[in-house]
C-alpha positions in Angstrom: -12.5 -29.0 -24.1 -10.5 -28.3 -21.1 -7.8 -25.7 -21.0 -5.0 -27.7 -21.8 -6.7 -28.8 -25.0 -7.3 -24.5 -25.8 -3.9 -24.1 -25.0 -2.8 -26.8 -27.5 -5.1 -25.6 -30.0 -4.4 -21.7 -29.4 -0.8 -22.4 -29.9 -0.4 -24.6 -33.0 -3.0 -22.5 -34.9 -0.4 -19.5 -33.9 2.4 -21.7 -35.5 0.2 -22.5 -38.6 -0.7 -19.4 -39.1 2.6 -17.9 -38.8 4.2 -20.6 -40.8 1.4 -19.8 -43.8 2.1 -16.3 -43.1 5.9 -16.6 -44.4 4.6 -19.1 -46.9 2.1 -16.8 -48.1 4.3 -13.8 -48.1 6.8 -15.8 -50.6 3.9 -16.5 -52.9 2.7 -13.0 -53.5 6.3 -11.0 -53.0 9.3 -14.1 -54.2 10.6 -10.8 -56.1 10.8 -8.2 -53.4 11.9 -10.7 -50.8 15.0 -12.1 -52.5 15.5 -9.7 -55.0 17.3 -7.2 -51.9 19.7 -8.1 -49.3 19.7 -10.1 -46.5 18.5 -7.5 -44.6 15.5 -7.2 -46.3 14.8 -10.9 -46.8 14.5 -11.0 -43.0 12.7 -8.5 -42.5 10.0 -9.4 -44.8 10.0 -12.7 -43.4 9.4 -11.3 -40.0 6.7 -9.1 -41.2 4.9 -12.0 -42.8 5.4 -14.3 -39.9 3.5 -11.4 -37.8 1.2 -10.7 -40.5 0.5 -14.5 -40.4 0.2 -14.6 -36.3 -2.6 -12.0 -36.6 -4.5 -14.0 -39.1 -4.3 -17.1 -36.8 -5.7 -14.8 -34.0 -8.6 -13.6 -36.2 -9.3 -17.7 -37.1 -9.5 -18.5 -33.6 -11.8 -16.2 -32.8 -14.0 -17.1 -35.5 -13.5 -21.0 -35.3 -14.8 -20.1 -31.2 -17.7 -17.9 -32.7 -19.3 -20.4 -34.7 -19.0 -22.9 -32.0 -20.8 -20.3 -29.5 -23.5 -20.0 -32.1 -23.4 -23.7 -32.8 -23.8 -24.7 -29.6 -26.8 -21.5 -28.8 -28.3 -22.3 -31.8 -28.9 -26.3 -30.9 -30.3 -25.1 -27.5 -32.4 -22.9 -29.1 -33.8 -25.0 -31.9 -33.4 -28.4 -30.3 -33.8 -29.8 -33.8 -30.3 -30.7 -35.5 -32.2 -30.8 -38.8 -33.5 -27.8 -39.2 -30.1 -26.1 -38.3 -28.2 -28.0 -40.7 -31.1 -26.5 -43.1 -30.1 -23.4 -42.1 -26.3 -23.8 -42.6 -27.0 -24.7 -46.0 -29.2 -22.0 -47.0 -26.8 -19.7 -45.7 -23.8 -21.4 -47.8 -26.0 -20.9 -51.0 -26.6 -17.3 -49.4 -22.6 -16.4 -48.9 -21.8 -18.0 -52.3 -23.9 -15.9 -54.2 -23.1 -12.2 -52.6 -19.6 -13.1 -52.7 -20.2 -13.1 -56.3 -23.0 -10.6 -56.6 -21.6 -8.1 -54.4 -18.3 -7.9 -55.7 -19.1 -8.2 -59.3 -21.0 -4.9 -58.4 -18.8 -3.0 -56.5 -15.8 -3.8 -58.7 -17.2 -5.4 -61.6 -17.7 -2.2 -64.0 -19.5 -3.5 -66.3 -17.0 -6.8 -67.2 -17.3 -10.3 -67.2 -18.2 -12.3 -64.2 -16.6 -15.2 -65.1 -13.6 -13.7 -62.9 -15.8 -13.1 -59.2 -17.0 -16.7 -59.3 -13.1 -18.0 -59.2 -12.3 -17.0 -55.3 -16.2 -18.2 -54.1 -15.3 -21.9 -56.3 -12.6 -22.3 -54.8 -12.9 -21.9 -51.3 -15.9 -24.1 -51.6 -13.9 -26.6 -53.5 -11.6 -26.3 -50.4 -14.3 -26.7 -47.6 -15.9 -29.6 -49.8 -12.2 -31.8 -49.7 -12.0 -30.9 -46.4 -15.0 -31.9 -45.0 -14.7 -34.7 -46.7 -11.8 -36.0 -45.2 -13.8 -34.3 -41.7 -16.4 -37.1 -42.2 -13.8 -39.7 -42.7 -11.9 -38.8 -39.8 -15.3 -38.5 -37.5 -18.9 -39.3 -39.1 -20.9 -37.9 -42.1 -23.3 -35.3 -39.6 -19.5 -33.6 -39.8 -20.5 -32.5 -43.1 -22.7 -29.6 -43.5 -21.0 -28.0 -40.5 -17.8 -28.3 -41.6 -18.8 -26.7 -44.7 -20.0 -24.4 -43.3 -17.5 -23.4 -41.4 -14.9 -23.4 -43.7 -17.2 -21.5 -46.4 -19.5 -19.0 -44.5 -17.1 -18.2 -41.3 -14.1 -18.0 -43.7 -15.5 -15.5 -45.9 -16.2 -13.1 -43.1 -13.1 -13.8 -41.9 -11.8 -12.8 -45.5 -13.7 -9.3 -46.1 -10.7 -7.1 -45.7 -8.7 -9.3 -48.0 -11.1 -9.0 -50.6 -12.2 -5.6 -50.0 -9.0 -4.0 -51.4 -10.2 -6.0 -54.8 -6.4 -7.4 -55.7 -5.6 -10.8 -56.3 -2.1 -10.5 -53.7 -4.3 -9.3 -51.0 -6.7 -11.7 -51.1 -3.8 -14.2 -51.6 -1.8 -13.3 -49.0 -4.9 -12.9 -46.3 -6.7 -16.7 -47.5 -3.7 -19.0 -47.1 -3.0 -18.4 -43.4 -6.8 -18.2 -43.1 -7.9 -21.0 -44.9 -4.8 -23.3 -43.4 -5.6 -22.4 -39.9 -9.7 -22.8 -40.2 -9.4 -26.6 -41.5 -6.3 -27.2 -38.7 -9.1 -26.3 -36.2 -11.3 -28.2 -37.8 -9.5 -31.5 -38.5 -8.2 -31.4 -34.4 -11.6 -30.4 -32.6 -13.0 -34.0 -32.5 -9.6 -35.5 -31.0 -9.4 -32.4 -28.2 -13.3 -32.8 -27.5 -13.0 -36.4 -26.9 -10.0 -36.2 -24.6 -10.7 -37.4 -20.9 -7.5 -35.8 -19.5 
């Protein structure tokens, strides 16, 4: 990828983060945005927009973290196979303490039923979108893609889901979640530029 290409990348992830940002900030607060003056409607907007940009920031970093570790990884192992292994095992791994560790820490003594909702769906979310991954490139997009948008995401995610309320884990995972698959969908077509 040459600089250019970053550059691209870098600054529509900033716009699709900030852009999910305001969306986000609509979807968790319609009431407290509108519901004041004009004043206030901006200012919220603002705050989400920036709230939003500072997501996309932490995305990039991670998207460009996993591809470090791809990429030492690989070197290291020189088997692909055993890797995607790996990857796999490791999705299993995140799936279950995002439901373990929560239902512990927050659980007090209730169902579970309501821990494995945020885990489902985020997989059900990397699953789509790696499907369409593999349809845009070649089915060995798959487990990493998964991956990726599963594993990387949630550790993205912690503080969202850390303060154990449905808005703030909301609010944090659309921006997140938007600007992880953009990533994603675009690093084939920036990879395989010549210019």
């Amino acid at each position: 990828m040459n600089l250019r290409n970053y550059g691209w990348l870098l600054g529509t992830t900033l716009l699709v983060g900030g852009v999910s940002g305001i969306l986000a900030g609509f979807l968790v607060a319609w009431d407290e945005l509108v519901g004041g003056s004009w004043g206030n409607l901006f200012v919220g907007t603002l705050v989400n927009l920036l709230v939003g940009l500072t997501i996309a920031v932490l995305a990039e970093m991670g998207f460009f973290a996993y591809m470090t570790l791809n990429y030492l990884v690989l070197s290291f192992l020189k088997n692909p196979g055993l890797w995607k292994s790996i990857q796999v095992l490791l999705i299993l791994f995140t799936a279950f303490d995002m439901v373990y560790l929560r239902y512990t820490v927050f659980g007090e003594g209730g169902p579970l039923w309501p821990f494995l909702l945020e885990p489902a769906a985020l997989l059900l979310i990397a699953l789509v979108a790696a499907y369409g991954k593999v349809k845009l490139t070649n089915p060995s997009a798959w487990v990493p893609t998964v991956f990726f948008l599963f594993v990387v995401t949630v550790l993205e995610w912690v503080p969202g889901l850390r303060q154990n309320n449905m808005s703030s884990a909301l609010f944090m995972i659309v921006p997140l979640i938007s600007c992880n698959i953009w990533q994603v969908m675009h690093l084939h077509r920036l990879t395989n530029k010549t210019s």
